[in-house]
SEDREN-563257 format. One line per field, with one value per residue (C-alpha): residue number from 0; residue in one letter; x, y, z. Coordinates in steps of 0.5 Angstrom, whole numbers, plus 500, padded with zeros to 3 digits. Each point is the difference from the previous one (the first is absolute). Example, Ala and Ser with C-alpha at 12.3 -4.5 7.8 and 13.67 -1.06 7.14 Angstrom:
! residues 2
seq (0 | 1)
type (A | S)
u (525 | 502)
v (491 | 507)
w (516 | 498)
This chain:
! residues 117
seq (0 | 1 | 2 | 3 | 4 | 5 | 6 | 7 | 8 | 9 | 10 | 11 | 12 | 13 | 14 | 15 | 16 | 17 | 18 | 19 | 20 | 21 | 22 | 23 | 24 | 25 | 26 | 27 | 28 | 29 | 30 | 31 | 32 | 33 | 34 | 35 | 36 | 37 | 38 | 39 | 40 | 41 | 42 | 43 | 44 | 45 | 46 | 47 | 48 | 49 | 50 | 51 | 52 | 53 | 54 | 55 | 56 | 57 | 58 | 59 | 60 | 61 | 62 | 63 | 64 | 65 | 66 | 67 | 68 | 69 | 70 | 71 | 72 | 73 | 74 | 75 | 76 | 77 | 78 | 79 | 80 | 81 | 82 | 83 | 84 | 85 | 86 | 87 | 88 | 89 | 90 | 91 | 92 | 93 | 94 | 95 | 96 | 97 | 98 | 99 | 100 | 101 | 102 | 103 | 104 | 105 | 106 | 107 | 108 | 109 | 110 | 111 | 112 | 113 | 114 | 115 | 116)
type (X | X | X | X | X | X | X | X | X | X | X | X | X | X | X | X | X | X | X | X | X | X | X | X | X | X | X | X | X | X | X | X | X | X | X | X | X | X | X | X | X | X | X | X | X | X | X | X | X | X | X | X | X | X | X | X | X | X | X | X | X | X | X | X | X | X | X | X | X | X | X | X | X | X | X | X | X | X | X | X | X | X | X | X | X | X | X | X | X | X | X | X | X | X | X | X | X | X | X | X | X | X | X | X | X | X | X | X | X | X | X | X | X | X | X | X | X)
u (664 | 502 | 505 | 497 | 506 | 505 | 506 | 505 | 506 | 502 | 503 | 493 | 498 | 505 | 497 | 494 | 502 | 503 | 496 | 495 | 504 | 502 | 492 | 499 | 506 | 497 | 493 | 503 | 508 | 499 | 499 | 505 | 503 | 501 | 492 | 499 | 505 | 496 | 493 | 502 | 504 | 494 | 494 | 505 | 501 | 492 | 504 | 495 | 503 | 493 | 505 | 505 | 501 | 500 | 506 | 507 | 503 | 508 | 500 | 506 | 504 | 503 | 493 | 497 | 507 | 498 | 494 | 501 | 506 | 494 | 495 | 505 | 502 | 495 | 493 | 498 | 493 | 502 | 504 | 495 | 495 | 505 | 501 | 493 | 498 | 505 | 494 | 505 | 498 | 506 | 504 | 497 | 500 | 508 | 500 | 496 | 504 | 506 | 498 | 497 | 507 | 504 | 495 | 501 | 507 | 500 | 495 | 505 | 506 | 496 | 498 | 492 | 500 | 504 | 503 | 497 | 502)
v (646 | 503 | 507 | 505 | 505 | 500 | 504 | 501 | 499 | 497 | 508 | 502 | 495 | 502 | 507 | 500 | 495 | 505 | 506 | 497 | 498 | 507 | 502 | 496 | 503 | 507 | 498 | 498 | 502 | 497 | 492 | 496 | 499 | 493 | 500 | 504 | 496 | 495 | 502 | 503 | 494 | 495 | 505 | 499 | 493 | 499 | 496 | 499 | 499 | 494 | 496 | 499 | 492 | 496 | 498 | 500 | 496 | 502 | 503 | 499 | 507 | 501 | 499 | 505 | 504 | 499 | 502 | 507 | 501 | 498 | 505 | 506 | 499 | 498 | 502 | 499 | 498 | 495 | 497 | 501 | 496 | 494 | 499 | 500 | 495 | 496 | 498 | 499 | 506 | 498 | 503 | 507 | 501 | 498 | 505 | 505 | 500 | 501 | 506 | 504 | 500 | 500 | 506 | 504 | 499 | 504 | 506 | 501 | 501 | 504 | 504 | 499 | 496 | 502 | 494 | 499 | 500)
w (583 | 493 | 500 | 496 | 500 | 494 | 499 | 494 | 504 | 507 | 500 | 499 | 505 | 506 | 498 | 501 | 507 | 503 | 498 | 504 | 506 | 499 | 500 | 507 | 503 | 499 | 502 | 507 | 501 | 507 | 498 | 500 | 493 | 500 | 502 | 494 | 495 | 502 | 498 | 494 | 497 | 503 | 496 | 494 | 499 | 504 | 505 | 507 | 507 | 499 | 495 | 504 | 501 | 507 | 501 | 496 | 497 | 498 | 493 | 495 | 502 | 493 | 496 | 504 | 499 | 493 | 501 | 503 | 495 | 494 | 503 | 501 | 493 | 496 | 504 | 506 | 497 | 495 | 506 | 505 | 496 | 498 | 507 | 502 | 493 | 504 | 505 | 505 | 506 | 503 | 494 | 500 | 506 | 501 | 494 | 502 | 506 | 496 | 496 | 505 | 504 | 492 | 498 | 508 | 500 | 492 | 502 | 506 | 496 | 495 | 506 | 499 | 508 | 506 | 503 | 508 | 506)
């Protein structure tokens, strides 16, 4: 599976993210944002819930900290598809868990999402 997006800047790349979490929002203000954050970020790095792997082995905590710092700073493409170059659906899962709670947390504080409960 080969990502067809490109993007000049990570900026650019964050941009148009967030345009379509904003998108989606519009679209249905009564889901749940997490929900939303979720589908928007697995339809931009073409992650499906059919790839997640049986079980889970413990992955290195900081080299998945590194790739979500990698991500935000350099691209969330370009770093979605090293991961997935890697061959280790364990790896992309444990990232992808870790970019959508990194990428939840920036759209509240920016006030993109609200915070539930």
């Amino acid at each position: 599976m080969e990502i067809q997006k490109r993007f000049e800047t990570p900026k650019e790349e964050h941009e148009h993210l967030e345009n379509l979490v904003r998108e989606k929002l519009s679209a249905d203000s009564e889901r749940d944002h997490e929900e939303i954050v979720d589908e928007a970020l697995r339809e931009h790095i073409e992650y499906s819930i059919h790839d997640d792997p049986v079980g889970r082995p413990k992955e290195e905590d900081r080299q998945v900290e590194l790739l979500v710092h990698d991500a935000m700073n350099q691209g969330i493409i370009e770093t979605a598809r090293r991961v997935r170059n890697t061959g280790n659906p364990w790896l992309f899962r444990e990232f992808y868990i870790a970019l959508h709670e990194r990428y939840v947390n920036d759209l509240r504080a920016k006030g993109v999402i609200e915070s539930h409960g």
